[in-house]
PyMOL CGO cylinders between C-alpha atoms (Angstrom):
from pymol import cmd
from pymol.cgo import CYLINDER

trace = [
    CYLINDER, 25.83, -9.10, 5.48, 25.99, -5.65, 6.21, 0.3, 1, 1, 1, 1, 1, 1,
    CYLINDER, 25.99, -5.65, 6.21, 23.35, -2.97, 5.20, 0.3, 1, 1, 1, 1, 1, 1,
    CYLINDER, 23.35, -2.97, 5.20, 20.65, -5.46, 4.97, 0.3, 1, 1, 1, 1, 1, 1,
    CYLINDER, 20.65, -5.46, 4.97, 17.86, -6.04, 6.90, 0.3, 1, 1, 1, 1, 1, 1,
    CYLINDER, 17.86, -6.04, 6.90, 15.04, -8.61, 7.52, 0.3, 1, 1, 1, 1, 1, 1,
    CYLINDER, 15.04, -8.61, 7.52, 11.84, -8.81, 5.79, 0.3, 1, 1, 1, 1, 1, 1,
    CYLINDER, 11.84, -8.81, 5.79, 10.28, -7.77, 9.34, 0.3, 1, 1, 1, 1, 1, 1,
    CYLINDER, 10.28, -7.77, 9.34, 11.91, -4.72, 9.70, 0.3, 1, 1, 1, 1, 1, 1,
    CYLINDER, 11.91, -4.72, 9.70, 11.34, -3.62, 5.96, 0.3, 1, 1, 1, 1, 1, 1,
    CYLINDER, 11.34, -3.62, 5.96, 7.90, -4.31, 6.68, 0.3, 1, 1, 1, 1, 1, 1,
    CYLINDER, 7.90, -4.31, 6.68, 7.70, -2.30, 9.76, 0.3, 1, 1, 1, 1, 1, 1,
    CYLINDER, 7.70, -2.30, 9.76, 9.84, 0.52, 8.62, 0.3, 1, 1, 1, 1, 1, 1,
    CYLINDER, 9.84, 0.52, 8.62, 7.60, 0.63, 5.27, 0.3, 1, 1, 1, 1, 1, 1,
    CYLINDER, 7.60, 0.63, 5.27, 4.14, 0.80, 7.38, 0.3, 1, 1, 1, 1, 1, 1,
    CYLINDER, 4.14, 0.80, 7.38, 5.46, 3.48, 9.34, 0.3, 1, 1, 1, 1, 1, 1,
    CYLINDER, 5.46, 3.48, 9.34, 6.37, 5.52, 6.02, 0.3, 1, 1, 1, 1, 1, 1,
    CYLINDER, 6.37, 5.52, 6.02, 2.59, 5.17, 5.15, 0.3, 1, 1, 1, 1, 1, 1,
    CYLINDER, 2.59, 5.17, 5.15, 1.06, 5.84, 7.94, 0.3, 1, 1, 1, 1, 1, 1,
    CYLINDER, 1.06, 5.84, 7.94, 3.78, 8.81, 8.66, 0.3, 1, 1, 1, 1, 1, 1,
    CYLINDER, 3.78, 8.81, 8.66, 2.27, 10.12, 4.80, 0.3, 1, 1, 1, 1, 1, 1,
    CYLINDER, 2.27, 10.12, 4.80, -1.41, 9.48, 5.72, 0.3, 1, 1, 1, 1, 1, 1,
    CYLINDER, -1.41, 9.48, 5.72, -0.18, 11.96, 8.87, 0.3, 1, 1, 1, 1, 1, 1,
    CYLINDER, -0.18, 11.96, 8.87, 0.95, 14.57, 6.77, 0.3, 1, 1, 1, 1, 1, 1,
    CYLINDER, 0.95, 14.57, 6.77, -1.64, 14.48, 3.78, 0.3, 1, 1, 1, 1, 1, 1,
    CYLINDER, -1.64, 14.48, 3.78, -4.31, 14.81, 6.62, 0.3, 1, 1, 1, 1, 1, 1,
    CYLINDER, -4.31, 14.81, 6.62, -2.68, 17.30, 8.57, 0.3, 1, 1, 1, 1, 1, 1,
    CYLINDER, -2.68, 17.30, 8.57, -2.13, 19.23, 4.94, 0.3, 1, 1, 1, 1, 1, 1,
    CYLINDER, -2.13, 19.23, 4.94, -5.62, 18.97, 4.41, 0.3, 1, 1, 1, 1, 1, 1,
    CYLINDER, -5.62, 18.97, 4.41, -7.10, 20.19, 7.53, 0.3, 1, 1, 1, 1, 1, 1,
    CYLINDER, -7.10, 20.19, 7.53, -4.07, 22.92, 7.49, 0.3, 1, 1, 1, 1, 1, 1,
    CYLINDER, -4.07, 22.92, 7.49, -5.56, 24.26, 3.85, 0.3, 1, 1, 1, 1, 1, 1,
    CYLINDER, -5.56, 24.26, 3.85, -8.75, 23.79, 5.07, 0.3, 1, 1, 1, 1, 1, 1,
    CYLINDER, -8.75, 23.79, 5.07, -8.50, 26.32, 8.30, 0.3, 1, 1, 1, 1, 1, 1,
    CYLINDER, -8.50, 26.32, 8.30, -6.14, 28.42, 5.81, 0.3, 1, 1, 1, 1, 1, 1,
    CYLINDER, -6.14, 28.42, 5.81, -8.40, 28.61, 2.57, 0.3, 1, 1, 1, 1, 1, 1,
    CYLINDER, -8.40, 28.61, 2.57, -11.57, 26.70, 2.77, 0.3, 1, 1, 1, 1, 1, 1,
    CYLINDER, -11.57, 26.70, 2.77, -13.44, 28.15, 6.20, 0.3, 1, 1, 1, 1, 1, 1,
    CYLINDER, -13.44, 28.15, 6.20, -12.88, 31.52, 5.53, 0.3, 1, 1, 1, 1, 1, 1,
    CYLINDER, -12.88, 31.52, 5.53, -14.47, 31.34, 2.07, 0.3, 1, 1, 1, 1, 1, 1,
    CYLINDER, -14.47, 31.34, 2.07, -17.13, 29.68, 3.81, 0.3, 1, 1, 1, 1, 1, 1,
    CYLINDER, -17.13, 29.68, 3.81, -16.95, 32.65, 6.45, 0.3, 1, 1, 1, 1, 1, 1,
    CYLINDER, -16.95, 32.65, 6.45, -17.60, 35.26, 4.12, 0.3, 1, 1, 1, 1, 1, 1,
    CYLINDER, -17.60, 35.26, 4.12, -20.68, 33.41, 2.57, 0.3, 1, 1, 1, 1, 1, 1,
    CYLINDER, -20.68, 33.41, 2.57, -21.97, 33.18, 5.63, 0.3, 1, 1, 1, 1, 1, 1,
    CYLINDER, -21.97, 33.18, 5.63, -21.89, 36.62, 6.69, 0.3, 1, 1, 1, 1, 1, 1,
    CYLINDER, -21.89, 36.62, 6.69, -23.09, 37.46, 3.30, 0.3, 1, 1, 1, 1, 1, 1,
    CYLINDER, -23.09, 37.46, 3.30, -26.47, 35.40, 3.54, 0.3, 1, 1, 1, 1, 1, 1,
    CYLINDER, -26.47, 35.40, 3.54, -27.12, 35.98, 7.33, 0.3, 1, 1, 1, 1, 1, 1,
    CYLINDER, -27.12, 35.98, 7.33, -26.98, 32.84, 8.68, 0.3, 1, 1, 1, 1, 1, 1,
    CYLINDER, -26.98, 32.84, 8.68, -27.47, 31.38, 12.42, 0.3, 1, 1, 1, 1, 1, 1,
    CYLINDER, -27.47, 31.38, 12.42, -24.36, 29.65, 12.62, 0.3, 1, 1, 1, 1, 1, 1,
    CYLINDER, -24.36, 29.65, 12.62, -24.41, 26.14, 15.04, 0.3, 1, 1, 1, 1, 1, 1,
    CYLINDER, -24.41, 26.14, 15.04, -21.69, 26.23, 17.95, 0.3, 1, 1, 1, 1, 1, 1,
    CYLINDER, -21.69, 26.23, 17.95, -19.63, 23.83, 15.99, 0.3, 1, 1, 1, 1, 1, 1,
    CYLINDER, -19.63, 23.83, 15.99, -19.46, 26.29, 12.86, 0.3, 1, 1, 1, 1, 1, 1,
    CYLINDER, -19.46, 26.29, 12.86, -18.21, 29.37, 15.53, 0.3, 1, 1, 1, 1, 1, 1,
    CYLINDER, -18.21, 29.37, 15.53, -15.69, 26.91, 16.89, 0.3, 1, 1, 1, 1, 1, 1,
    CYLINDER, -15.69, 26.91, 16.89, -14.58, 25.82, 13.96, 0.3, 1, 1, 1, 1, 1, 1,
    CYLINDER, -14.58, 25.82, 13.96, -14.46, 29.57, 12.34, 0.3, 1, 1, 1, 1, 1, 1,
    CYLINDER, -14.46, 29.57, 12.34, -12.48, 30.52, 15.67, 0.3, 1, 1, 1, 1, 1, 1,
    CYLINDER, -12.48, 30.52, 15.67, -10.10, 27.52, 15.25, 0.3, 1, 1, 1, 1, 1, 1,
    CYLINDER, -10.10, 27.52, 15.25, -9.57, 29.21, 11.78, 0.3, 1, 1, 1, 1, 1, 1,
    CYLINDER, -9.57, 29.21, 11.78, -9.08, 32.70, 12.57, 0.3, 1, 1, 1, 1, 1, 1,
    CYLINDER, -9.08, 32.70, 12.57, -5.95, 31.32, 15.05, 0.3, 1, 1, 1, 1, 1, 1,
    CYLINDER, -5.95, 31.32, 15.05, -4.49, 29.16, 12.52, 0.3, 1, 1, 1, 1, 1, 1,
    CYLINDER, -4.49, 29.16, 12.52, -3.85, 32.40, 10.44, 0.3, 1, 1, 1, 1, 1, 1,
    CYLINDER, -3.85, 32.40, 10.44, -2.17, 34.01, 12.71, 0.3, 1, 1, 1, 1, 1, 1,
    CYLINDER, -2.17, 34.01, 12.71, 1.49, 33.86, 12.95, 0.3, 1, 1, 1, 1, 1, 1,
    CYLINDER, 1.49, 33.86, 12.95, 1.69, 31.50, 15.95, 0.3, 1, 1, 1, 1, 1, 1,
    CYLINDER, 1.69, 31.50, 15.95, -0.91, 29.49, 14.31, 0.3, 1, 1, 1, 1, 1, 1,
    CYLINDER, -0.91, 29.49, 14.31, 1.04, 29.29, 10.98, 0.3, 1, 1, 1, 1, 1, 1,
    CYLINDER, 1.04, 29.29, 10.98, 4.08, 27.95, 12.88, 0.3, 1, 1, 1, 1, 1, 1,
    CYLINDER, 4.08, 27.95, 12.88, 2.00, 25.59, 15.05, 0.3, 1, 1, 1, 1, 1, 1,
    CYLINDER, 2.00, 25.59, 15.05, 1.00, 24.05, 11.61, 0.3, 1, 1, 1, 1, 1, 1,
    CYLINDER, 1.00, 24.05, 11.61, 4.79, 23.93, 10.16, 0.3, 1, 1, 1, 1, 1, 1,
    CYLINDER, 4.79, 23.93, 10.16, 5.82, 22.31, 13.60, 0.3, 1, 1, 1, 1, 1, 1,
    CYLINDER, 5.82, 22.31, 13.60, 3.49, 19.68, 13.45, 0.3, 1, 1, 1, 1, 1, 1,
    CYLINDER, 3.49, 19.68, 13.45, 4.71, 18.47, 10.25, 0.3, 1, 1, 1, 1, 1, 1,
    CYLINDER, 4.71, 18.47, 10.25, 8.40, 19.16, 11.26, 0.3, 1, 1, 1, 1, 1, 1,
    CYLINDER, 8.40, 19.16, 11.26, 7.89, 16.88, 14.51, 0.3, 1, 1, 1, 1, 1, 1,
    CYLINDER, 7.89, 16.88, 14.51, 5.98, 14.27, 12.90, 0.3, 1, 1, 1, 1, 1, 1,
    CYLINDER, 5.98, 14.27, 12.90, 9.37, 13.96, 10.29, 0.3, 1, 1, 1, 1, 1, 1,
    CYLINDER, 9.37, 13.96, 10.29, 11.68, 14.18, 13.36, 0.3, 1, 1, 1, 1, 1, 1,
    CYLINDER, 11.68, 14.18, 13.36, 9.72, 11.54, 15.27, 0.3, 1, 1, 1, 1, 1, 1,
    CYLINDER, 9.72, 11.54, 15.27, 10.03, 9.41, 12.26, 0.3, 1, 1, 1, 1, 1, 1,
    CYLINDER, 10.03, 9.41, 12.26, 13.34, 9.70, 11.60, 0.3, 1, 1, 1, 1, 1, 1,
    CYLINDER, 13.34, 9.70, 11.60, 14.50, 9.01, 15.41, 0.3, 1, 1, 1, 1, 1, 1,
    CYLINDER, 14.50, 9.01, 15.41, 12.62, 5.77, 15.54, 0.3, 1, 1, 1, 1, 1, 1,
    CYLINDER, 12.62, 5.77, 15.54, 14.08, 4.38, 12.71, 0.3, 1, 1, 1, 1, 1, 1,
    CYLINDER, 14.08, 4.38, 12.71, 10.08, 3.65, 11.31, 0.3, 1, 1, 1, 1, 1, 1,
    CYLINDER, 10.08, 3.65, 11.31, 9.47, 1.31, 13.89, 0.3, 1, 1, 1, 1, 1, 1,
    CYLINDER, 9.47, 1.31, 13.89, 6.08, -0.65, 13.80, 0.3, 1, 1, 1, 1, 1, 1,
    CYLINDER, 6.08, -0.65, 13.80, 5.50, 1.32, 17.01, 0.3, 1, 1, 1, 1, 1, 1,
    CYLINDER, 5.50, 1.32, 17.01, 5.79, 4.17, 15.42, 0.3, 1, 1, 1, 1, 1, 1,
    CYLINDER, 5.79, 4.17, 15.42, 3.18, 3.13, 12.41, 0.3, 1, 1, 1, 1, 1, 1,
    CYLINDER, 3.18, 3.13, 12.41, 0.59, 2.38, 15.04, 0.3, 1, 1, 1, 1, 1, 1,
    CYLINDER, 0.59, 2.38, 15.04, 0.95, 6.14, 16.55, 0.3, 1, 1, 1, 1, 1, 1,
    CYLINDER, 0.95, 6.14, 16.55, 1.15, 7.78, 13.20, 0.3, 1, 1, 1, 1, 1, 1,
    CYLINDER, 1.15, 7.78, 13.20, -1.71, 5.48, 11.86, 0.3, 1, 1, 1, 1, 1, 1,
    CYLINDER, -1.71, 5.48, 11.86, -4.02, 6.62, 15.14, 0.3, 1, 1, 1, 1, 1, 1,
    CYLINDER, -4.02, 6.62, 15.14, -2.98, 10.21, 14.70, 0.3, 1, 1, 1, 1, 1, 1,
    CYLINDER, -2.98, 10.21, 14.70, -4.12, 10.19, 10.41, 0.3, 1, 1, 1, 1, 1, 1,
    CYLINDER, -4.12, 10.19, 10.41, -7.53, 8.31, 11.81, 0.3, 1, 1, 1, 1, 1, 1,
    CYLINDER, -7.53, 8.31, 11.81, -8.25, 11.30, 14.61, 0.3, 1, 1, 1, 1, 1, 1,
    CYLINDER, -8.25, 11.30, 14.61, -6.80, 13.99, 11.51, 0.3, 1, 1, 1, 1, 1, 1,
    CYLINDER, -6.80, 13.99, 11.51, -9.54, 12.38, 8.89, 0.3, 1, 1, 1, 1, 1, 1,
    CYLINDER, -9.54, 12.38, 8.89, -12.26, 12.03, 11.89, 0.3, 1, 1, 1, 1, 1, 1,
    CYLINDER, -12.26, 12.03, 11.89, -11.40, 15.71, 12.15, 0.3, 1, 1, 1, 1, 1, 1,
    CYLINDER, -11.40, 15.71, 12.15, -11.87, 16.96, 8.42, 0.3, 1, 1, 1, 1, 1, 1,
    CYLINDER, -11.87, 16.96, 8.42, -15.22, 15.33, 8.63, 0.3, 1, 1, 1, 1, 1, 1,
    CYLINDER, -15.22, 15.33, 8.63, -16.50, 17.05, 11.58, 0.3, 1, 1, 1, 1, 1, 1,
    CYLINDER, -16.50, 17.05, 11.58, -14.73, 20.36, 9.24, 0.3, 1, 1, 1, 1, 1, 1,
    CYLINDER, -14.73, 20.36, 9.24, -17.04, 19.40, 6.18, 0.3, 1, 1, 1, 1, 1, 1,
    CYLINDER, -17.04, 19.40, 6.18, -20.08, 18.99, 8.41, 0.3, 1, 1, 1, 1, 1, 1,
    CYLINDER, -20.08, 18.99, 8.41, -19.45, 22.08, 10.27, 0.3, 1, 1, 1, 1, 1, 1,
    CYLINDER, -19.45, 22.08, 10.27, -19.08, 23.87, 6.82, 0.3, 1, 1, 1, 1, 1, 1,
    CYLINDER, -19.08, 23.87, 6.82, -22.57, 22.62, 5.88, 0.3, 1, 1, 1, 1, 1, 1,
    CYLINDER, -22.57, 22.62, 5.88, -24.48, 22.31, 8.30, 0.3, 1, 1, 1, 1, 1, 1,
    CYLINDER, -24.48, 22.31, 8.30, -25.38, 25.83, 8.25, 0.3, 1, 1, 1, 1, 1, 1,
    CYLINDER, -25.38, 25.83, 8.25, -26.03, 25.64, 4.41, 0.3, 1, 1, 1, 1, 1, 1,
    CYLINDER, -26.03, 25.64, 4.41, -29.10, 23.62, 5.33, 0.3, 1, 1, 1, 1, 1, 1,
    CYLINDER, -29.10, 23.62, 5.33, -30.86, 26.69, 6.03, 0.3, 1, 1, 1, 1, 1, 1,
    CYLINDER, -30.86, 26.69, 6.03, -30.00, 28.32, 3.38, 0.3, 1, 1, 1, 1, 1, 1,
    CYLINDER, -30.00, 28.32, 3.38, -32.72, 28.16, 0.50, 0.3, 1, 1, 1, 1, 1, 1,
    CYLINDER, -32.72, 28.16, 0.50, -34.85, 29.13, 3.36, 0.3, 1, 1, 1, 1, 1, 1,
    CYLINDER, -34.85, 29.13, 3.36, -32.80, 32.43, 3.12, 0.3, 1, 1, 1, 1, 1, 1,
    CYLINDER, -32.80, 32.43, 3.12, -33.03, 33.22, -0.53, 0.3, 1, 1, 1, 1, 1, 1,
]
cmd.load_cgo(trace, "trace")
């Protein structure tokens, strides 16, 4: 039988897909949220004044490099790789387990984002 395969490998290949699109809806997310989100945030902070924690900076620095033009392409290469790397393995279970731990660190990541974003707001009714 040619063209088929066995349950096993569907299985594999088919975890890999997911945790390939768990990689790339995270990495979209944190993308729009260096792109769009923090510098919204930016400008209210600047507007009220605000002490900003070290991990607010950082994370306003890490924005200000993403819109630049080598950060812009950084962002399209991730997503470009990731596809490439899934194609060449074929979705190997392998591959799942990499792509699984990469959309864990990539959601670990958008909540340290979130809590950078409000920490700061704490503060704030102090402030009005």
């Amino acid at each position: 039988m040619t063209g088929t395969r066995p349950a096993e490998a569907e299985g594999a290949s088919g975890l890999a897909a997911f945790a390939l699109m768990a990689w790339i809806v995270a990495v979209t997310l944190l993308g729009t949220a260096l792109l769009v989100v923090v510098p919204a945030f930016e400008k209210m902070f600047t507007e009220c004044g605000l002490c900003l924690p070290a991990v607010t900076e950082a994370l306003l620095a890490a924005s200000h490099g993403a819109r630049t033009i080598p950060g812009a392409v950084a962002i399209v290469l991730v997503h470009v790789a990731s596809l490439a790397a899934f194609h060449a393995a074929g979705g190997r279970r392998s591959l799942a387990t990499v792509f699984g731990s990469l959309a864990a660190v990539a959601v670990a990541a958008l909540l340290v984002v979130g809590w950078a974003l409000f920490a700061p707001l704490i503060s704030l009714p102090g402030k009005l």
